[in-house]
ROGU-99850 format. One record per atom (N, C-alpha, C): x negated, y, z. Coordinates in steps of 0.02 Angstrom, whole numbers, plus 50000, padded with zeros to 5 digits. Layout:
<rs>
XYZ/...
</rs>
This chain:
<rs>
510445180849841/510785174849817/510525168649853/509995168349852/509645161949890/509835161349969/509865168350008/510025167950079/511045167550081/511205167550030/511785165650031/511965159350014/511445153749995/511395149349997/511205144550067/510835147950091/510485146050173/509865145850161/509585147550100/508955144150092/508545149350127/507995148550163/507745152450202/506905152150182/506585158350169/506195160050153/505365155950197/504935155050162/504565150750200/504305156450232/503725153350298/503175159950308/502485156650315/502285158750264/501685154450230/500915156250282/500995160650337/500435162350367/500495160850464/500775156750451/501225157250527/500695155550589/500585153750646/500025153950699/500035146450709/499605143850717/499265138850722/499675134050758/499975128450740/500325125150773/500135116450788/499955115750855/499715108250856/500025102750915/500195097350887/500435092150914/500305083550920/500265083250998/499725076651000/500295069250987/500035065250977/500105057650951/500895059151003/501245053151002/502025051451034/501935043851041/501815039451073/501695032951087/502345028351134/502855027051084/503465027051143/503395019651160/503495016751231/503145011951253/503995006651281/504575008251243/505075004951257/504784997651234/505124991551275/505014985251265/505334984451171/504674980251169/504914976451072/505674972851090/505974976051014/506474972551021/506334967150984/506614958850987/506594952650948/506894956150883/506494950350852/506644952850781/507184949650772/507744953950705/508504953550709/508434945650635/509024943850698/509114935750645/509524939650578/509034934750519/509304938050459/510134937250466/510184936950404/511034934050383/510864927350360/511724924850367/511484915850349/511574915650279/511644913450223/511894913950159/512174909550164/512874907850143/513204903450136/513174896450083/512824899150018/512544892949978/511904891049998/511764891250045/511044886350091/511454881350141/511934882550140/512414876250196/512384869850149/512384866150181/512514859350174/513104859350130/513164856050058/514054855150039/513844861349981/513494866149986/513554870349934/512934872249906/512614876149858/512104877949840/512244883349786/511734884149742/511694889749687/511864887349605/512404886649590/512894886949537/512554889249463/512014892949460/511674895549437/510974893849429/510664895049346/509904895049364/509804899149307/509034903549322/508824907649271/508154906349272/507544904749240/507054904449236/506784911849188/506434914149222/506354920749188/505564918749179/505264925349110/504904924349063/504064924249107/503614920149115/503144923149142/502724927649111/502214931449152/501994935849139/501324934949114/500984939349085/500264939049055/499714940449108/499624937149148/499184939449210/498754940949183/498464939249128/497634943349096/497784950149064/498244950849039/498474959249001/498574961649058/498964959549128/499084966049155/498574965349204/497854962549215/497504964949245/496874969249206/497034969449140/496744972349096/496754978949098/497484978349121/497784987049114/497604989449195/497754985649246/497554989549304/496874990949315/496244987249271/495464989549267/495634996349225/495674996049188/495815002349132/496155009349155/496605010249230/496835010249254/496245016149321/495925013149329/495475014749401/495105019849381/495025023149302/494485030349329/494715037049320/495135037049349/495525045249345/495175047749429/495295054549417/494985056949501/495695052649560/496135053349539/496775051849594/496545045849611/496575044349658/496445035949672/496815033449671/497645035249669/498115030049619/498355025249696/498905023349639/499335017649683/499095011249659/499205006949693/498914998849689/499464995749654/499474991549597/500044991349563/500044981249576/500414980049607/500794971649644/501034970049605/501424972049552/501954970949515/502334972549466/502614970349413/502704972749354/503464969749322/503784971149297/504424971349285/504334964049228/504964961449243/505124954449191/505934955249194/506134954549156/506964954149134/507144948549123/507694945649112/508054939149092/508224938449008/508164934848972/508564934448934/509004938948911/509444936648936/509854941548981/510194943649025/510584950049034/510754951449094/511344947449144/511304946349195/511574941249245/512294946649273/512854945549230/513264951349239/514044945249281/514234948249328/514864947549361/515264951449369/515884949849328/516304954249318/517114951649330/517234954849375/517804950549397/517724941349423/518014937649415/518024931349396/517624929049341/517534933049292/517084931449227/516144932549267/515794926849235/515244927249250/514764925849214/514124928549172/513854925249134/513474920449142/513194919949212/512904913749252/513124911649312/513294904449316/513534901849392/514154903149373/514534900349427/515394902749426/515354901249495/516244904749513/516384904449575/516684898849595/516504898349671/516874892749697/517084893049775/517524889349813/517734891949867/517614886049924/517264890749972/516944887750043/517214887150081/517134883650133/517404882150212/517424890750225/517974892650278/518064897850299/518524902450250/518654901050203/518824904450151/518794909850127/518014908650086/517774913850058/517704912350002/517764916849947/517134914549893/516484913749855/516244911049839/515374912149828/515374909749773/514894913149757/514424916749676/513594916749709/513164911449690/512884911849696/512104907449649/511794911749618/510974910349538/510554909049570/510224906049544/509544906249572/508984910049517/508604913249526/508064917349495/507444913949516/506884912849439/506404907549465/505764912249433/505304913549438/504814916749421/504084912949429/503914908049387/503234906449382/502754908349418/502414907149461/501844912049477/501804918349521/502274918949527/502614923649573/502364925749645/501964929349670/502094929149750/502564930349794/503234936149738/503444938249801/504004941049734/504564942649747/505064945749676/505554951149737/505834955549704/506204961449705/506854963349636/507454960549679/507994960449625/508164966949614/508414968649539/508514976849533/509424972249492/509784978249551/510454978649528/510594982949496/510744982349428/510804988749383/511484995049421/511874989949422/512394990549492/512864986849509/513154988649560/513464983849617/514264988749638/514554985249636/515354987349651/515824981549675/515764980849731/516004975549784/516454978549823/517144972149816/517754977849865/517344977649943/517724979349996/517844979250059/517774971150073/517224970450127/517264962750145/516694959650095/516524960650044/515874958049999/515364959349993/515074952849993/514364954350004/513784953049974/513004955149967/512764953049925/512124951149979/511874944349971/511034942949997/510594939349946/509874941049964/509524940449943/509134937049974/508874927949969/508514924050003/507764919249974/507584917150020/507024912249980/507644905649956/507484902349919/507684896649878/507404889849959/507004891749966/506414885249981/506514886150077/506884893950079/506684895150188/507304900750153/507734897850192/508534901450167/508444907450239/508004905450278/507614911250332/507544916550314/507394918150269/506904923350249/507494925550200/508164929650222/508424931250184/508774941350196/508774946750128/508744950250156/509724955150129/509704959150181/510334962250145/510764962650226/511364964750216/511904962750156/511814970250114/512084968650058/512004974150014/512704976349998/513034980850005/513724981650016/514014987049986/514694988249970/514814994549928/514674994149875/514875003149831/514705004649767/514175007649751/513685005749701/513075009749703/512875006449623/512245012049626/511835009649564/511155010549575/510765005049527/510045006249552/509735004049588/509914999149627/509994997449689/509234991649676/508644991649714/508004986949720/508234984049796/508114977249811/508254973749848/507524972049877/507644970249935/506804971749993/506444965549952/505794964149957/505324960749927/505514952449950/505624947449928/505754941749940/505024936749956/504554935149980/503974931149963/503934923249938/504304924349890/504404917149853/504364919349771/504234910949745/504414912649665/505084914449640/505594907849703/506194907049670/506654910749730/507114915249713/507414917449757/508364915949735/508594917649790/509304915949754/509754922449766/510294923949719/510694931349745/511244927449747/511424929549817/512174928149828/512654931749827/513214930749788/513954936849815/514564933649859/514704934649914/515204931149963/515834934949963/516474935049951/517044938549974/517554934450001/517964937850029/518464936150071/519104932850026/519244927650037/519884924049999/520404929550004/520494934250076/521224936850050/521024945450021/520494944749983/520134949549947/519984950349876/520374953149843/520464954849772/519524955949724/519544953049693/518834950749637/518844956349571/519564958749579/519654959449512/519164963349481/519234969149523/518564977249518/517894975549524/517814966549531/517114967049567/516654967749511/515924971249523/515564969649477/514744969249505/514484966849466/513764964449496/513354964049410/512704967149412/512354967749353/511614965149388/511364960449346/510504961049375/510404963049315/509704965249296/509474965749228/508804964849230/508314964849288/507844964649299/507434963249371/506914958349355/506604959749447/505764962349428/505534964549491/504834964649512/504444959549541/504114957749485/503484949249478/502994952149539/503014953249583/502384952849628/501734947549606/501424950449582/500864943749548/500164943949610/500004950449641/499324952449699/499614958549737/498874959849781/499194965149827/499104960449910/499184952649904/499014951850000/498804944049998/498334944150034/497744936150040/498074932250033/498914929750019/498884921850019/499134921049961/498924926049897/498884925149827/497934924549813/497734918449800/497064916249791/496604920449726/497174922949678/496734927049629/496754933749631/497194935049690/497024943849709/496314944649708/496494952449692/495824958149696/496044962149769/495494957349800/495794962749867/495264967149889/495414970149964/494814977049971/494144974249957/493874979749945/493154978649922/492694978149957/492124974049991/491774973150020/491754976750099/491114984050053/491104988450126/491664990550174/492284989750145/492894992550204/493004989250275/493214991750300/493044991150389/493774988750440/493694983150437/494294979050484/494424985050545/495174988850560/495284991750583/495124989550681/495144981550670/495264979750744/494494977650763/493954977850704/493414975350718/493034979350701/492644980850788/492044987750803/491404981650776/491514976450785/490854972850806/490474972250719/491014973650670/490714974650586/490634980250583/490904988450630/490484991150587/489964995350617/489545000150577/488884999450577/488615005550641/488215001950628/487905006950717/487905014050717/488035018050664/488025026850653/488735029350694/489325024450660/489865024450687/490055025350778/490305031450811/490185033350876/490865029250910/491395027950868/491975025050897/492185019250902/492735018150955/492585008950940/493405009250928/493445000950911/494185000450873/494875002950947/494535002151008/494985002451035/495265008251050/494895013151018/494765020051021/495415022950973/495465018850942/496095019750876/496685014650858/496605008750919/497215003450908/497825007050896/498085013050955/498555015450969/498685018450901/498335022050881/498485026650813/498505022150748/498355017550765/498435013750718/499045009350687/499365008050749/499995005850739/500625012050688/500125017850686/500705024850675/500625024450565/500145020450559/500025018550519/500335013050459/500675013250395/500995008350373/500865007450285/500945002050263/500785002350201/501365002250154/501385005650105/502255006250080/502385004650017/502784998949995/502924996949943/503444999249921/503295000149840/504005004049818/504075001749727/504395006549698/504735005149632/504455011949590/504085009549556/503975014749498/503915012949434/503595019449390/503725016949300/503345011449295/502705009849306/502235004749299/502504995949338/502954998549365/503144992249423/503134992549505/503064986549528/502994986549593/502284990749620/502284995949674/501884999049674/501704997849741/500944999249760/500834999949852/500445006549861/500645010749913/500335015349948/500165015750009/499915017650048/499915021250125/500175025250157/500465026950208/500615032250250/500785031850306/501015038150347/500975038450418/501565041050441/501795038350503/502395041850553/502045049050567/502705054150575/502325058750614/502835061950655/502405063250719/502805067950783/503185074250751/503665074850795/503935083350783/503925086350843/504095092150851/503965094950914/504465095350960/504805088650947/505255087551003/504985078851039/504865079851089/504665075051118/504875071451154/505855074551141/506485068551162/506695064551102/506125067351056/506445063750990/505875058550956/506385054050912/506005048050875/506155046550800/506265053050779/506425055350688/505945051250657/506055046550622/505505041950587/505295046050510/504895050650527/504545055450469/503995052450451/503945049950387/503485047450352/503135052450314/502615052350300/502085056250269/501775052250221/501665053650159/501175051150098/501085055550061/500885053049997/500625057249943/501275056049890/501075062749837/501685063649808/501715059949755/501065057749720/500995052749679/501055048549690/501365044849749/501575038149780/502315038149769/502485046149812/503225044349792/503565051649797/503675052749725/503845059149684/504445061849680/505185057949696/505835057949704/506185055949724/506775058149732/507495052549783/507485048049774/507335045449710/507655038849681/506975032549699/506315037449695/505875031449697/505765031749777/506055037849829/506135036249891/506765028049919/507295028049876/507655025949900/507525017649872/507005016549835/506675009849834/506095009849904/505925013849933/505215012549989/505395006850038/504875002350041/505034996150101/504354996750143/504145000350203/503514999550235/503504993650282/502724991750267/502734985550321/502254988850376/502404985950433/501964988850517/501634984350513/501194984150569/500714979650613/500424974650553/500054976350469/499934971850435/499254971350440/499034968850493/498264972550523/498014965950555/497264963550596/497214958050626/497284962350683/497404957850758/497584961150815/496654961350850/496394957150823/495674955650858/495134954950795/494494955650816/493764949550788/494264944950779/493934941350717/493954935950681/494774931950686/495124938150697/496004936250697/496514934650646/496864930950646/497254929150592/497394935250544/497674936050487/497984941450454/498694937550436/498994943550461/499574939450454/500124939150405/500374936150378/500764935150315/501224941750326/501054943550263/501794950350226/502644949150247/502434942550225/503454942550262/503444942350337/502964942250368/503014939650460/503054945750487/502874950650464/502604958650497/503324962550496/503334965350542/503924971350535/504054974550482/504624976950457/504704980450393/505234983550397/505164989550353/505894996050343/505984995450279/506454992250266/506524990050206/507484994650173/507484998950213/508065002650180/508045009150144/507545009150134/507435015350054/507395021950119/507125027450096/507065034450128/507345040450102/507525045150135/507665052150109/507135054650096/507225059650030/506395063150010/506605068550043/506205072650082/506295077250119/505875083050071/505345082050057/504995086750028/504415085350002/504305086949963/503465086749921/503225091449861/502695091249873/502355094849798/501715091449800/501625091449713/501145087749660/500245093449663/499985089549667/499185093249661/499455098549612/499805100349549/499605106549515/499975114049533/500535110649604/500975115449644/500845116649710/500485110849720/500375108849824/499705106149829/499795102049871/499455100749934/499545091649904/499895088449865/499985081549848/500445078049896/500855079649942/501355076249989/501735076349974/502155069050017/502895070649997/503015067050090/503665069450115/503785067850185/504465065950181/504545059750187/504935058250210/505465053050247/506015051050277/506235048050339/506585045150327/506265039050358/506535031950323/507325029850355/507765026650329/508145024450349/508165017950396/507785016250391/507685009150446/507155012450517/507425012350582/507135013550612/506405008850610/505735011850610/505135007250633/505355003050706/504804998350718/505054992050768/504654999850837/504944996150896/504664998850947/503964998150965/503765003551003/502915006051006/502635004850947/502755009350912/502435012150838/502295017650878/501615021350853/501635028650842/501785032050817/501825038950859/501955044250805/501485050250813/501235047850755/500525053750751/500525062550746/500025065150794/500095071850802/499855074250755/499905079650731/499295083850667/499375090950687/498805096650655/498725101950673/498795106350613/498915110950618/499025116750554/498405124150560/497995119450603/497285125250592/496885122250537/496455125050492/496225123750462/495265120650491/495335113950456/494495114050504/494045113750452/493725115350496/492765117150440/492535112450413/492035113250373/491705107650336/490935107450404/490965098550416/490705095250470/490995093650526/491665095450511/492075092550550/492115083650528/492055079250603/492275072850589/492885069550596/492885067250544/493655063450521/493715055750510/494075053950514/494415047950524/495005045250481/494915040150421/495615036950385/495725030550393/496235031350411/496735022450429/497075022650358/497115017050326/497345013350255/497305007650243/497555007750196/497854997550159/497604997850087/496894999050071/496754998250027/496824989849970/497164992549913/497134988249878/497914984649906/498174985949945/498824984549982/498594978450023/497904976450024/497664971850100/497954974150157/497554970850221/497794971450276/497354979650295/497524981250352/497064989850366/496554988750399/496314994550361/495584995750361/495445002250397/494875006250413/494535010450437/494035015450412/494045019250395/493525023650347/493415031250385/492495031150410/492335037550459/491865041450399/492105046850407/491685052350374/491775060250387/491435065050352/491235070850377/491685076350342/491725081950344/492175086250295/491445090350283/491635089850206/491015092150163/491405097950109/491105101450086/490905108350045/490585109349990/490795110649947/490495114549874/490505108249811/490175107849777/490355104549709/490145097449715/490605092349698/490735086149676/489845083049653/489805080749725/489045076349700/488795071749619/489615069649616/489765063349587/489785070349524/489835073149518/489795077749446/490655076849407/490965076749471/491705076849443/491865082749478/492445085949433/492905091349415/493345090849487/493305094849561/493735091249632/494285098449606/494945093549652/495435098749653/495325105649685/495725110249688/495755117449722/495305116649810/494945118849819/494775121049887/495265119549941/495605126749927/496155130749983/496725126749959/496725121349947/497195117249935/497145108749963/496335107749948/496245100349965/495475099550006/495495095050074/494825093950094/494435091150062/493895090350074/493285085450045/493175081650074/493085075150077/492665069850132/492285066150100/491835065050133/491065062050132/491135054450172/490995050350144/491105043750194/490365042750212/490315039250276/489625037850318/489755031850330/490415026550335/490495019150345/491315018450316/491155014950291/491795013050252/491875015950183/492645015050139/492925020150088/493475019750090/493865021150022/494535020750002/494425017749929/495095014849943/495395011749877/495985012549834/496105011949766/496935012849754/497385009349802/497695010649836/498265010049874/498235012349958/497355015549958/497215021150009/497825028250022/498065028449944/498255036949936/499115036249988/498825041349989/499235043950054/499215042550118/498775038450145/498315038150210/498345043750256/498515045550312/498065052350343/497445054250358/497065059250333/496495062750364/496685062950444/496285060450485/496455063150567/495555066150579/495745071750620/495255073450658/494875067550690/494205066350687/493965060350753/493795065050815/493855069850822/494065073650888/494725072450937/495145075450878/495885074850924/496235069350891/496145065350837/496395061050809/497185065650788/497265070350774/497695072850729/497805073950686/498225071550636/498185071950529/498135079650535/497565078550468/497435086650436/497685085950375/497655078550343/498085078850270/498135070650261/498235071450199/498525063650168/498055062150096/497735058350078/497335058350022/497805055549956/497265061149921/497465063749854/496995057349827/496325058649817/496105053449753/495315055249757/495065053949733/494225053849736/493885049249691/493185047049695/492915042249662/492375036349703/492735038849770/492305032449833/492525026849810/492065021049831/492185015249814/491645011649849/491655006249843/491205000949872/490445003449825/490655003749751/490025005649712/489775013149731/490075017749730/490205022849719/490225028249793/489755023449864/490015027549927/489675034949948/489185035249913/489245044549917/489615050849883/490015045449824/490615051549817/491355052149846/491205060549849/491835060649910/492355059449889/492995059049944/493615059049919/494045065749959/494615066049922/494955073049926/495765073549956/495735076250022/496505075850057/496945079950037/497625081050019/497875087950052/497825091850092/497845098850115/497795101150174/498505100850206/498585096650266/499375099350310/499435105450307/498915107550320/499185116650338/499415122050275/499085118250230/499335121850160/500145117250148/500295112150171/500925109850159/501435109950230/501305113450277/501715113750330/502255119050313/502145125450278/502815127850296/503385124450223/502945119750205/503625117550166/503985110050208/503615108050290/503915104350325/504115106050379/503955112250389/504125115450455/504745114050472/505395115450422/506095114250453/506205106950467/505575102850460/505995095150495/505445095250563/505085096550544/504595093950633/504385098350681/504975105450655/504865108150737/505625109950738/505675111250819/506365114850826/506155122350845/506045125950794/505655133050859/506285136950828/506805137250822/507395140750825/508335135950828/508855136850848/509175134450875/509555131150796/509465125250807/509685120350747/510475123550715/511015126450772/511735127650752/511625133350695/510955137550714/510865143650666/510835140050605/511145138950549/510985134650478/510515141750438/510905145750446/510505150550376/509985155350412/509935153250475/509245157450510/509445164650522/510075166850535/510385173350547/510105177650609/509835172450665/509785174850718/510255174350765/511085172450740/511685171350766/512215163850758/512475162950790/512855153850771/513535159150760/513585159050699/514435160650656/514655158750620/515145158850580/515725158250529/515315156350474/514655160050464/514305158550429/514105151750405/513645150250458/513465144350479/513895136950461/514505138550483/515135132550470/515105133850398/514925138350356/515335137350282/514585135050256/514005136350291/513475132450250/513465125950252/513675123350327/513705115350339/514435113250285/514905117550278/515285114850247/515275112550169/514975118850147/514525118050073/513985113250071/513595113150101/513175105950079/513605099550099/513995099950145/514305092450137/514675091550075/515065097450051/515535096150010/515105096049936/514265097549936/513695096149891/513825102949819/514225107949879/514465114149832/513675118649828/513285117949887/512925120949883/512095116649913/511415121149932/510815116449967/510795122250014/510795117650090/510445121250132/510185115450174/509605116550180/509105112050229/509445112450286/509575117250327/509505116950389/510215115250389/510735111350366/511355109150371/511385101950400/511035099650420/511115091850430/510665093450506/511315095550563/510985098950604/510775093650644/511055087950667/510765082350700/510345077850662/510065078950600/509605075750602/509855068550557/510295066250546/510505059550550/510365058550487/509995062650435/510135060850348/510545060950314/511365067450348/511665066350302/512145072450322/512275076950291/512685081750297/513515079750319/513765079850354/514485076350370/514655079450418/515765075150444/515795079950473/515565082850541/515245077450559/514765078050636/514195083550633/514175085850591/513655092150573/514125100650580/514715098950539/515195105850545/515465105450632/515805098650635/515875100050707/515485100750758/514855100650762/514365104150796/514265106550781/514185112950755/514165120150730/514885124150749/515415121550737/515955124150758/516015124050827/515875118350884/515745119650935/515275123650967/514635126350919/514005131250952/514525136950943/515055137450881/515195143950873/515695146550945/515925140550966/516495142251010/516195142251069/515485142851087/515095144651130/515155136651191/515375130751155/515605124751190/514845121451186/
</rs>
């Protein structure tokens, strides 16, 4: 039943498979001019105002201390949900805030302003959005109509809008005069208060002391054999990832990774599964690049200035510490900016004294550096560690980790290749001889094998050994969502369609 599905059997013992870093060295492209919003012109503005409720900054840092002693080392929590009054609903021509009015060019605009006290940074949640053809939705600063993100377009629900770095932000809806309103609809019901999480909020809790400026060899300590320049490159492969969960705005870590095609630039993200557990909290993920200093004593540079993939991801795959290995992998919809890496990893298993190496954004600061050893047998710290043959051990010798470390890669400091992604531990600035605990890649590779290698011919969907008839009715079944087969989305693109059957129908016709 299952191979009549396509689903194809893992092989959980397979031979050792290893692949080095991918460093693609195409010229940066300029960064893309936002969109303009049309109520930032001269002659018009925001029709609308909502002052929403502030938040208890002392309860909810109450709760994130209260928060820090589980073994997982947890996600770094930025942010916490505030609602309106109430909900900011557009419906048709009817509006419960702002009304419409009509602009040069002839369009129309709908456009609130949302104000949040205290705020560093807000994230609009569209309960949902149903905009004809031609309409549009942005999301800007109030104060730098610059800094604006979207368009947000179509029918959907659920929908979290990329991080804004202001208190007051404004949502705009634009449509076309010779474009019918009637169907339109637009719901806010809630945003994400960014209250901490990056230095130019003055009462953040940011990384903790001992952690180790990724670009600066000259802080850390003389045991340490490597120097930063030793890891610039791999460092860039590195990103910190903000997202949407039950608690609120959340921050994690993780990494690009190579596949074994080395004409290819599949933006495969790697984290932990307690970062990000499902489709839905994939399709909130916004990673930021390069949030790092470039030198000694170098600027850090503001959260909104840094590159960002801010279009949600496909969950490709994961399992939870009480099933796996703690990963989840998966590929973002926004290509990363050019010369990012893409990090190699290995599926041999390495020994304890093997030296290792973690790049992370603890605390969701800028990145940091953490060298240590792979260590063996029972929890110094007199805590309960996950499965063995499931998770490494590491021992730190300079540096640590922090909540918003998890999902970081373990890399070899040999070959600098991920061996896993961290699970959780009890290192800390107080706390630096207890270890912390990775996944093993190799215990989670054959549940990623079908995205990062090609070692059999992609047209094969159900792994027959042959490109047939077969094949076309599996690509046809998962597009038509009659059935699941992984290996149906044969180019890769994130989406089963008909560019998938018709390449398969052409392997069949031997074209």
């Amino acid at each position: 039943y299952l191979t009549a599905l396509g689903i194809v059997p893992k092989t959980w013992a397979s031979e050792v498979i290893a692949v080095d870093a991918e460093a693609f060295a195409s010229p940066m492209k300029a960064r893309p001019m936002p969109p303009q919003p049309l109520s930032a012109l001269d002659g018009y503005g925001p029709t609308g105002f909502v002052k929403l409720p502030p938040i208890d900054i002392a309860r909810v840092l109450d709760e994130d201390a209260r928060g820090e002693s589980t073994l997982e080392k947890g996600v770094a929590r930025l942010g916490v949900f505030v609602e309106p009054d109430a909900p900011l609903v557009v419906e048709g021509d009817v509006t419960s805030h702002g009304a419409w009015e009509l602009v040069d060019g002839g369009r129309r605009l709908w456009a609130v302003t949302l104000y949040a006290p205290g705020a560093i940074g807000l994230r609009v949640h569209f309960h949902r959005l149903a905009l004809p053809p031609g309409a549009q939705v942005l999301v800007y600063d109030l104060l730098d109509p610059w800094e604006a993100y979207g368009p947000y377009c179509g029918v959907s629900e659920d929908v979290w809008s990329a991080t804004c770095f202001s208190d007051a932000v404004v949502v705009e809806c634009s449509v076309p005069s010779v474009v019918s309103i009637e169907g339109l609809r637009l719901d806010i019901d809630r945003v994400a208060h960014l209250y901490r999480g990056f230095e130019t909020w003055p009462s953040a809790k940011v990384a903790g002391y001992c952690n180790l400026d990724v670009a600066c060899d000259a802080s850390w300590p003389q045991s340490v054999s490597h120097t930063a320049e030793d890891w610039s490159a791999v460092s860039l492969g590195i990103g910190g990832i903000g997202t949407i969960g039950r608690a609120g705005a959340l921050w994690c870590s993780g990494s690009l990774l190579a596949d074994t095609d080395s004409d290819t630039t599949v933006p495969y993200f790697l984290t932990a599964y307690h970062c990000v557990s499902s489709a839905s909290a994939a399709d909130s993920v916004e990673v930021y690049w390069q949030y790092q200093r470039d030198e000694c004593g170098g600027a850090v540079p503001l959260p909104e200035t840094v590159p960002r993939s801010s279009g949600g991801a496909d969950f490709l795959a994961g399992a939870s510490r009480f099933n796996g290995a703690d990963f989840a992998l998966l590929r973002l919809r926004d290509m990363p900016p050019a010369r990012m890496t893409y990090l190699g990893w290995s599926t041999a298993s390495a020994p304890a004294g093997t030296d290792v190496v973690c790049i992370h954004h603890p605390r969701g600061d800028y990145k940091r550096i953490t060298f240590g050893t792979l260590t063996r047998g029972d929890d110094p710290c007199g805590y309960s560690p996950p499965p063995a043959e499931r998770f490494y051990q590491s021992t730190w010798y300079a540096g640590t980790t922090e909540a918003g470390s998890s999902g970081s890669p373990l890399m070899s400091g040999a070959t600098q290749r991920v061996l896993g992604q961290l699970y959780g531990g009890y290192a800390s600035c107080s706390a630096q001889t207890c270890p912390d605990y990775y996944g093993k890649f190799s215990d989670s590779f054959p549940l990623l094998e079908p995205w990062l290698t090609r070692n059999h011919d992609p047209l094969d969907v159900d792994y027959s050994g042959t490109v047939d008839a077969a094949d076309i009715q599996c690509v046809v079944n998962a597009a038509l969502a009659i059935s699941v087969s992984y290996g149906a989305d044969v180019n890769r693109s994130g989406a089963v369609d008909a560019v998938d059957v018709q390449l398969v129908i052409l392997g069949v016709l031997g074209r």
